[in-house]
C-alpha positions in Angstrom: -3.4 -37.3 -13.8 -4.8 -35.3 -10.8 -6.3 -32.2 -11.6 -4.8 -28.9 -10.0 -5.7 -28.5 -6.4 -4.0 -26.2 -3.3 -5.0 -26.8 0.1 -3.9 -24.7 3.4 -4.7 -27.3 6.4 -4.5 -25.2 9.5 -1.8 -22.4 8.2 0.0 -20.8 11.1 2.9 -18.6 11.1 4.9 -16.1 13.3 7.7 -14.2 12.6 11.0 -14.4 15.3 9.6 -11.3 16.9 6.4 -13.0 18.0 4.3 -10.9 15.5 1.7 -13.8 13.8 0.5 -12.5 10.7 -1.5 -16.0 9.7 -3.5 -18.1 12.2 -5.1 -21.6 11.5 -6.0 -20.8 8.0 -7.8 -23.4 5.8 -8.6 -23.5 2.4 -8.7 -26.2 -0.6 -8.9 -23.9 -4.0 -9.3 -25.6 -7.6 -8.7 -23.9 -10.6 -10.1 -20.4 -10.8 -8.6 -16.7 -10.3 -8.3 -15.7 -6.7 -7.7 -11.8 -5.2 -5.9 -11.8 -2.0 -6.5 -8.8 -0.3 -5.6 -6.3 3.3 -4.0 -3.4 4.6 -0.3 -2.9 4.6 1.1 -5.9 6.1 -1.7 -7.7 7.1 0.2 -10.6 5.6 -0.8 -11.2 2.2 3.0 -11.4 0.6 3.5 -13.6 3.6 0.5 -16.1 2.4 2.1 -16.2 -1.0 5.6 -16.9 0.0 4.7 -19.6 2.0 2.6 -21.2 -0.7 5.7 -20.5 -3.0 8.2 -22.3 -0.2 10.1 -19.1 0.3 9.3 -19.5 3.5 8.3 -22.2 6.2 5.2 -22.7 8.0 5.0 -22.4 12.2 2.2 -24.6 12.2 0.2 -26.7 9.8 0.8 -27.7 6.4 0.6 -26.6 2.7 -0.3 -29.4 -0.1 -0.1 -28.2 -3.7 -0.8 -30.6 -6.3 0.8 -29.3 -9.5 3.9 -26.8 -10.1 4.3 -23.3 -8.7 5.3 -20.4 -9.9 6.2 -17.5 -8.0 6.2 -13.3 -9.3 7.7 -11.3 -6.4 6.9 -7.7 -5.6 10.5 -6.0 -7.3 11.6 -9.3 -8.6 15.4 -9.1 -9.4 15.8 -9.1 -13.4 18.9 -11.0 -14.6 21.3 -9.0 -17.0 19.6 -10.4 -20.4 16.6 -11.4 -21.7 17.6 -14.9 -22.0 19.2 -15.2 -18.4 15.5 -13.4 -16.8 13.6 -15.8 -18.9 15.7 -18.5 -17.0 16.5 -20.3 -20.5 20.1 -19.1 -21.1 21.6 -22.6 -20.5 19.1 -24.1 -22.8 19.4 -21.8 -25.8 23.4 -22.5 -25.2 23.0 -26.0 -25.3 20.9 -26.5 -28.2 23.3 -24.0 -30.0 25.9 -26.4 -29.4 24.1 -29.3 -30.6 23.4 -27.7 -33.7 27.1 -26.9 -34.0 27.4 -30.3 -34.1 28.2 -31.0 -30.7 27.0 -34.6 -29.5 28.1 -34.3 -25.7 25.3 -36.0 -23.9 25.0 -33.1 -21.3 23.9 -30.8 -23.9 21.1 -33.0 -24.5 20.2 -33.4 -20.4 20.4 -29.1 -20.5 17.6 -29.8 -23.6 15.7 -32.3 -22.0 12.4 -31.7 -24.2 12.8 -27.9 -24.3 13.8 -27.7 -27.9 11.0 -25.7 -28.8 12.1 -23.1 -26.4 13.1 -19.9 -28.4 10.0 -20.3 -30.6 8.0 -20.2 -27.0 10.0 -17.4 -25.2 9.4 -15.3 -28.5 5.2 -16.4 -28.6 5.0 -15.3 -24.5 7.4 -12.0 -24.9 5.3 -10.8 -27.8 1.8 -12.1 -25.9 3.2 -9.7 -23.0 4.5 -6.8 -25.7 7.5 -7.5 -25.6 8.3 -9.0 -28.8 10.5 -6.2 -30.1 13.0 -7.9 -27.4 16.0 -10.1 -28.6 16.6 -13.3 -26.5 20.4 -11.9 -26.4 19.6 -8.2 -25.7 20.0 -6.8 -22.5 18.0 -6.0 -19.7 19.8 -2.3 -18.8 17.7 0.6 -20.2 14.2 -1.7 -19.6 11.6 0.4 -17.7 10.0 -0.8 -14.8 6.9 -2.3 -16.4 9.0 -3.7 -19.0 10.7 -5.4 -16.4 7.6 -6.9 -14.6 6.2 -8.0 -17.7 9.7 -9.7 -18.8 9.9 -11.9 -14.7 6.2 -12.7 -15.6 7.1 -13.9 -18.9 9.4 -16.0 -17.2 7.4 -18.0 -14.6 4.8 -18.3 -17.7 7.2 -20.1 -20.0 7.7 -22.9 -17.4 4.1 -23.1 -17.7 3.2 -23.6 -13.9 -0.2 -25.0 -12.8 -0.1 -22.5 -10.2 0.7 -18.8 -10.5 1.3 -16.2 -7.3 1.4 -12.7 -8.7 2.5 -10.0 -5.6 1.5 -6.6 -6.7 2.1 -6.9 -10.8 0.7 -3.8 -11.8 2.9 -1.8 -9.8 4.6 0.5 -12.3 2.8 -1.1 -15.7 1.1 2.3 -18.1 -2.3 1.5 -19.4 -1.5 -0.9 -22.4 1.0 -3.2 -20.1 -2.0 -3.4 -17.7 -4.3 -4.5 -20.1 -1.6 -7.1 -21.3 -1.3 -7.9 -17.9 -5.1 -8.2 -17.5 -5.2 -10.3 -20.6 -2.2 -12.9 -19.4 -4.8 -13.1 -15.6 -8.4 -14.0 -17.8 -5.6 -16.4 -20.3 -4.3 -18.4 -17.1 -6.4 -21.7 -16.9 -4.6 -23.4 -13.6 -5.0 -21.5 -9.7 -3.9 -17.8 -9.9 -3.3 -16.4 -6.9 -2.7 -12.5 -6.7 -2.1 -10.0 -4.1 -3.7 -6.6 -5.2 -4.6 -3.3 -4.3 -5.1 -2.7 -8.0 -9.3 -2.7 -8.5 -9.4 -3.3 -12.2 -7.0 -6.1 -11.7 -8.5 -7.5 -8.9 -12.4 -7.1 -10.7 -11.2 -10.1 -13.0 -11.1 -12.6 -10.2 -13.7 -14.8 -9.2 -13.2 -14.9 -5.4 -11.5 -13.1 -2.9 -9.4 -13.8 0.3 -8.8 -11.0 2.6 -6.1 -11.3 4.8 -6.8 -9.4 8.3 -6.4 -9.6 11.6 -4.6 -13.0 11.4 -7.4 -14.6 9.9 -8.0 -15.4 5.9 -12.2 -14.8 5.2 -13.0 -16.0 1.6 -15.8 -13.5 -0.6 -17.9 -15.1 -3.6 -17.4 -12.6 -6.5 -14.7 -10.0 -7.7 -13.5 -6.4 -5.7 -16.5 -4.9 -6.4 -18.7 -8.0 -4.8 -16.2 -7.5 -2.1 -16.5 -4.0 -1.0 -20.4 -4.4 -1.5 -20.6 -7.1 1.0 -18.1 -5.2 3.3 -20.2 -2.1 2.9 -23.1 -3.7 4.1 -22.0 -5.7 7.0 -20.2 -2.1 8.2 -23.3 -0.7 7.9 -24.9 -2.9 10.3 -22.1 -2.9 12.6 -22.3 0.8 12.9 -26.1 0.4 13.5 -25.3 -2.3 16.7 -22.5 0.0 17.2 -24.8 2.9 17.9 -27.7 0.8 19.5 -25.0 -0.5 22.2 -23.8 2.9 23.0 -27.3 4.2 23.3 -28.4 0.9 25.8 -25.2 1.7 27.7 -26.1 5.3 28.6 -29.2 3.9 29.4 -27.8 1.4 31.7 -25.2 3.8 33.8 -28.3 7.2 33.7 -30.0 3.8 35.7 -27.3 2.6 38.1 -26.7 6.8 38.9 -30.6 6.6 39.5 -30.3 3.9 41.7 -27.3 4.8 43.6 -28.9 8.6 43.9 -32.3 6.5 45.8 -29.7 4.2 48.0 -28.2 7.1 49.2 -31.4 9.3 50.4 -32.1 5.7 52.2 -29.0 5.4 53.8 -29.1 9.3 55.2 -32.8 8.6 56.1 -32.1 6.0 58.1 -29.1 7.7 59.6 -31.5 10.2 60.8 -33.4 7.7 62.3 -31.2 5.8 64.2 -29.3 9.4 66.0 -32.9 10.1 66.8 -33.5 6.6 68.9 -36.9 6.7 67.7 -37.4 2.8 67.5 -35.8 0.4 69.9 -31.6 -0.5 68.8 -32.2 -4.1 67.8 -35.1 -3.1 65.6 -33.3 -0.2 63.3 -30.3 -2.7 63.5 -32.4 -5.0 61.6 -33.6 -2.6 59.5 -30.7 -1.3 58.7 -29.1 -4.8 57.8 -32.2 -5.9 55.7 -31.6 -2.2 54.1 -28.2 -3.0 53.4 -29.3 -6.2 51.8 -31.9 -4.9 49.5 -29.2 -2.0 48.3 -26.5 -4.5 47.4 -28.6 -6.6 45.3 -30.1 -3.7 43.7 -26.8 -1.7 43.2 -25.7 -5.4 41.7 -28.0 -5.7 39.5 -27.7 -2.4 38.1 -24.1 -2.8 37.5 -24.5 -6.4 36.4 -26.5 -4.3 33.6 -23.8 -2.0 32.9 -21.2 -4.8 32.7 -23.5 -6.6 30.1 -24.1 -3.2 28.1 -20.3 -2.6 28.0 -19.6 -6.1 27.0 -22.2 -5.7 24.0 -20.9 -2.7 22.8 -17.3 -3.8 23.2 -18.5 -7.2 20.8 -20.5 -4.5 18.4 -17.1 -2.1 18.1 -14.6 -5.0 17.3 -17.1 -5.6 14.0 -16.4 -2.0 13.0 -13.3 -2.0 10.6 -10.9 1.3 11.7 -8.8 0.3 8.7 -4.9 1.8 9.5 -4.7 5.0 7.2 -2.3 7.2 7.0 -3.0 10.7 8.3 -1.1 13.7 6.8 -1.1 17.1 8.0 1.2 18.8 5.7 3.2 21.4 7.2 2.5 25.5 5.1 3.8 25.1 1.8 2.2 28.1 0.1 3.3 29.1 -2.9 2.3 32.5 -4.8 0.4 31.6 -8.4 2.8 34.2 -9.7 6.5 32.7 -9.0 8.4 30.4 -11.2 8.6 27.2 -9.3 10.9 25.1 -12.1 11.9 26.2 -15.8 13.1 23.8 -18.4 14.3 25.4 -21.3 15.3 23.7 -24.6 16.3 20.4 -22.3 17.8 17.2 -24.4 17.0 14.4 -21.8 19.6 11.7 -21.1 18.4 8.1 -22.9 15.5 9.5 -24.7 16.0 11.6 -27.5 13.6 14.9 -27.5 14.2 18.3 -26.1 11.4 18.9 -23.1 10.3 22.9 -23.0 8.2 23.0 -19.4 7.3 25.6 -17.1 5.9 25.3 -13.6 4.3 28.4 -12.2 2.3 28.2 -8.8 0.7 26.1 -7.5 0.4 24.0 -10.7 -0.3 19.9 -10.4 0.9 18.6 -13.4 0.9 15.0 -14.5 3.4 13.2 -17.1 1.3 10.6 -18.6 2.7 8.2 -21.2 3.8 4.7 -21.8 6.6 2.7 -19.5 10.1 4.3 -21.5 9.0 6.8 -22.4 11.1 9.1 -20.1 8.8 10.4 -17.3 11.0 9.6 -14.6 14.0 10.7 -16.4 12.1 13.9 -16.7 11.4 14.2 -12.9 15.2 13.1 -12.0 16.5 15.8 -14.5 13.9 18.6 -13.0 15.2 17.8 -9.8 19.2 18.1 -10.9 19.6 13.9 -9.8 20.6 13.9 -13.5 22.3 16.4 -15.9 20.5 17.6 -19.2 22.7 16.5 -22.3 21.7 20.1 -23.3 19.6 23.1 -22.3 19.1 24.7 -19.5 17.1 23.6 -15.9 16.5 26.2 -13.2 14.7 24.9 -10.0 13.5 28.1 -8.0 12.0 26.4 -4.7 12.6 23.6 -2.1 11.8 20.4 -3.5 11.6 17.2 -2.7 11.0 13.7 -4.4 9.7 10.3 -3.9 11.0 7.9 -6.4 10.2 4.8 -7.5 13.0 3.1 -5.6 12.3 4.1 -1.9 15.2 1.9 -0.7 17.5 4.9 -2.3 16.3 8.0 0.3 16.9 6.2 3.8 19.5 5.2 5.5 19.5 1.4 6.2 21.6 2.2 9.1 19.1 4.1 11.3 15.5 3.6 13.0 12.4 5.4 11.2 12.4 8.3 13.6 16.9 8.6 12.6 15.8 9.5 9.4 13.0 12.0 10.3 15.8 13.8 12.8 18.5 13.6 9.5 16.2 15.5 7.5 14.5 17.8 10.0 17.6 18.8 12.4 15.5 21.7 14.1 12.2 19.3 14.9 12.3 18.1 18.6 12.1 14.5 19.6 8.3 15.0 20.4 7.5 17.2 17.1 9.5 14.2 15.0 7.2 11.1 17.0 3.8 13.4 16.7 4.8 13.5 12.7 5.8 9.5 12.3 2.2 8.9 14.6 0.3 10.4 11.3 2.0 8.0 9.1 1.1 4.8 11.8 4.7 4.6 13.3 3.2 5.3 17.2 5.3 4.8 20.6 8.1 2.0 19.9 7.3 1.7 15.8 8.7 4.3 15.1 12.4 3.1 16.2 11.9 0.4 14.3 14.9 -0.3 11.8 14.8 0.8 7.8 16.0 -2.5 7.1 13.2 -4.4 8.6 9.6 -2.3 7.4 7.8 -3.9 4.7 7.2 -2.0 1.2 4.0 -0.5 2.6 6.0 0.4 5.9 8.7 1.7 3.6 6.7 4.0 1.8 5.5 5.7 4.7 8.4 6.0 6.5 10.3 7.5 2.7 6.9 9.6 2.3 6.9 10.8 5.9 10.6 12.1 5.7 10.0 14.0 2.4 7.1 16.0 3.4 8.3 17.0 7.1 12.0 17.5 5.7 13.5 21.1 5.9 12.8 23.2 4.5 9.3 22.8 3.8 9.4 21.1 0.1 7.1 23.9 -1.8 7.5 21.5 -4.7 6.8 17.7 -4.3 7.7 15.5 -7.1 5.8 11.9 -7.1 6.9 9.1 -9.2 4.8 6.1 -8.8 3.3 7.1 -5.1 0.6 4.8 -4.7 2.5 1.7 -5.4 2.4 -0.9 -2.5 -0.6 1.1 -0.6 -3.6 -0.2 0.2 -7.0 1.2 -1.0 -7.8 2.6 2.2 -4.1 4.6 2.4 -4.2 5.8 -1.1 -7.7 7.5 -0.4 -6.0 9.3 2.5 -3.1 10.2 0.6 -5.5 11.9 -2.0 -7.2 13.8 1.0 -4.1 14.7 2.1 -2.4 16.2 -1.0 -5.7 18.1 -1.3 -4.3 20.3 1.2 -0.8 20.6 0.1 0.0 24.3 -1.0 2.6 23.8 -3.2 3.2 22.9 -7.1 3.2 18.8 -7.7 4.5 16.9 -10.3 3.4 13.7 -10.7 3.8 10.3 -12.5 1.4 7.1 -11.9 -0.2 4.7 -14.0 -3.0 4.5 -11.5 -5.7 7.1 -13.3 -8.6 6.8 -10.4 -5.0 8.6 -8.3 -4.8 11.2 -11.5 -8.1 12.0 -11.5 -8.6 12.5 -8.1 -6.3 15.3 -8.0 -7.9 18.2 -9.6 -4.9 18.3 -11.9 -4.1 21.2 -13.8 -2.6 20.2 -16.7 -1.7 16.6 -18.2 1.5 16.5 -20.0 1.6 13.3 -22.6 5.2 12.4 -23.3 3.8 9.8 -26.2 5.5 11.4 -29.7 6.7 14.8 -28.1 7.8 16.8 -31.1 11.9 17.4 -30.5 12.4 21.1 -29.6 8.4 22.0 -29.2 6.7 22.9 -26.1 4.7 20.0 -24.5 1.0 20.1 -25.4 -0.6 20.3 -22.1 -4.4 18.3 -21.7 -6.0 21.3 -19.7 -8.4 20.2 -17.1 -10.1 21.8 -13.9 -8.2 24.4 -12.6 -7.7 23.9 -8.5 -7.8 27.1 -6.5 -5.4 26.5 -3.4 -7.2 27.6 -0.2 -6.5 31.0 0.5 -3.1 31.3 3.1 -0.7 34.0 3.4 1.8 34.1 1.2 5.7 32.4 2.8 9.1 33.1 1.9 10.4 30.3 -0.6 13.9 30.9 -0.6 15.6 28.2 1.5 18.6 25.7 2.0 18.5 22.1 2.3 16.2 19.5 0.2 17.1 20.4 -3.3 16.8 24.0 -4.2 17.2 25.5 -7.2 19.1 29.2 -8.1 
């Protein structure tokens, strides 16, 4: 048998609009766990759907000895357990047979599956899923549980090759490390596109996807951003040392041309003065004309050259695409009630929620995948009605879900949506605001149905913020899904300066803590009809702004 091997032999592709994400890439891989890597599309799902065949190349060729399997970012989740795990027609066949049946195409559905249900239930309960019944269904599954149950499923065919887009996007703490557990267990060629560092710390290499090109790093994240640190470091350096040899070069040329020019007038003078014969300050004059040219060439030769160096030392400099928010006034006085839940019985989960948000409060819900957080946040925001109690939502607020496709309108360009929300804004105030959020000149008329989930993200995240009127209470579920190290930074800097209460649900505890929370609310065994114990932790002073009206219309405002 030949042992597991991938190989890209010159990898090229282009989308229909001419954009080329992947150039000549080459690479032959054996078994071992590789991190792919990059900004928002920089192309990293397209490298794995073209491995996986979901896709065709422009150029070149892809040779994969062994079987693939392919995890999608939001992989679609069939309606039960059985039907996701892709073994329905299996289990019904060898339910037949054992009924007796003898029909040979029950036994071509077997093949040599018959161990199948004792497999399924060995992966599910591997990936903590165990309390699942191959018959129940998928409706009421959380996000992570659904990730967990599409990984269990390209397991279970037990590929020699695994792509994983983006697995730990909505998985708590104890899925990760199941996750993390099911990456160190996997002995054939993992593949996985990341922006999760603990994830992406368990690999031994990584690829990093940029600029077209695919560079390969020795090591794990951290050996990653250590080599990267370094070689920015010295590209700054040669960065600075062109610069300063450039000034040198032009403060030179000026020099020069300054001399040239008290040579020219002196000779000027000479010649309206007659005070040599014609034919001799002709020749003088020519030879002078001579010796200026070549000096004023090689002067700007110099420049040229010093231009060219620093031009070669700038493109070495990584200006990573980040986005940049400037978050419009969205003060709110520590002393008004921003949201009050009192006494609330929360559809599907069955406890009563007591929470008050005063200020400028940031408050996190922490807690496993089902155990209501989003249902909290959805309730809060009146997307879903309490089974009992009372909610009263005193401010503009707005929300980013977990399913960004729900907020825009697939119908209209980026900058459509911006106008939808922010009726008052003018063309130029709605393009300045997209710019921020990387959507500059023609981007930003860019259809909803064609942005990646990066691209979605800040296009969803970009209408919330600028909608009107000002949201004075931002609700967050999941925000750093699909962004890039480099954005999610930015994001943190840029909620630094937001004025206005958050609430907040993420998995992704460098985000959390980051943050300055003020208090951490842990929906794990929340006692029915109790007030939520609250983990205190450093309390954030907002910068000091007048105070705004935060009475409004539009958004969703509460009474």
């Amino acid at each position: 048998m030949q042992s597991i091997q991938l190989s890209l032999n010159d990898l090229t592709f282009t989308w229909p609009d001419g954009d080329t994400p992947l150039s000549h890439v080459n690479a032959d891989l054996g078994p071992g766990h590789y991190g792919v890597v990059g900004s928002n599309g920089s192309g990293k799902s397209t490298l794995l759907r073209l491995i996986a065949g979901h896709l065709a190349p422009t150029e070149g060729a892809i040779a994969a000895v062994g079987t693939v399997a392919y995890l999608p970012q939001n992989a679609h989740i069939a309606d039960t357990v059985a039907q996701a795990l892709d073994i329905a027609p299996t289990l019904e066949a060898l339910r037949a047979i054992e009924s007796g049946s003898t029909d040979q195409r029950h036994y071509d559905a077997v093949g040599d599956r018959w161990d199948v249900a004792e497999r399924a239930h060995a992966v599910l309960g591997r990936l903590g899923l165990g309390h699942l019944g191959l018959d129940r269904t998928t409706r009421g599954l959380s996000g992570g549980e659904q990730t967990l149950l599409s990984l269990g499923a390209r397991l279970l065919s037990r590929p020699d090759i695994l792509l994983l887009d983006e697995p730990s996007n909505n998985l708590d703490a104890p899925t990760r490390h199941r996750l993390l557990d099911q990456v160190n267990a996997f002995r054939g060629i993992l593949l996985v596109a990341s922006h999760d560092r603990e994830l992406l710390n368990q690999v031994d290499s990584i690829a990093e996807v940029r600029g077209g090109t695919v560079r390969w790093f020795a090591g794990n994240f951290d050996d990653y951003a250590a080599t990267v640190a370094i070689e920015q470091e010295a590209a700054e350096r040669a960065v600075r040392d062109a610069s300063s040899d450039l000034r040198r070069q032009r403060r030179e040329l000026e020099d020069a041309q300054v001399k040239l020019a008290r040579r020219r007038r002196y000779g000027q003078k000479m010649y309206d003065q007659k005070r040599e014969p014609k034919i001799v300050m002709g020749a003088r004059k020519r030879a002078a004309e001579v010796s200026a040219g070549r000096l004023r060439g090689m002067h700007e030769a110099d420049v040229d050259a010093a231009q060219t160096r620093l031009a070669e030392a700038e493109t070495q400099v990584r200006k990573d695409r980040e986005i940049r928010l400037d978050l419009p006034e969205t003060n709110v006085p520590s002393s008004r009630l921003v949201l009050t839940m009192s006494d609330v019985r929360l559809p599907y989960v069955d406890r009563i929620i007591n929470l008050d948000i005063k200020g400028p409060e940031r408050i996190a819900l922490t807690g496993p995948n089902g155990s209501g957080k989003s249902t909290l946040l959805r309730t809060a925001l009146g997307q879903l009605a309490p089974i009992d109690g009372d909610v009263v939502l005193r401010v503009p607020a707005r929300s980013l879900p977990q399913r960004l496709d729900s907020l825009l309108n697939p119908e209209l360009s980026i900058i459509g949506n911006l106008r939808a929300v922010a009726p008052n804004a003018t063309e130029n105030a709605c393009r300045a605001a997209l710019a921020r959020f990387l959507f500059r000149g023609r981007r930003a008329d860019q259809s909803v149905q064609s942005l990646s989930g990066g691209e979605l993200l800040r296009a969803t995240l970009a209408c919330v913020v600028h909608a009107e009127p000002t949201p004075q209470l931002l609700v967050l579920d999941e925000p750093t899904n699909n962004l890039d190290l480099a954005s999610v930074q930015h994001l943190v800097e840029a909620l630094d300066s937001y004025q206005g209460a958050l609430l907040i649900v993420s998995h992704d505890q460098h985000f959390l803590d980051d943050l300055h929370l003020t208090r951490t609310v842990d929906m794990r065994g929340l006692p029915i009809g109790q007030r939520p114990k609250s983990e205190p932790s450093k309390p954030r002073i907002p910068a000091s702004k007048p105070e705004m009206g935060s009475d409004g219309a539009g958004g969703v405002v509460g009474t």
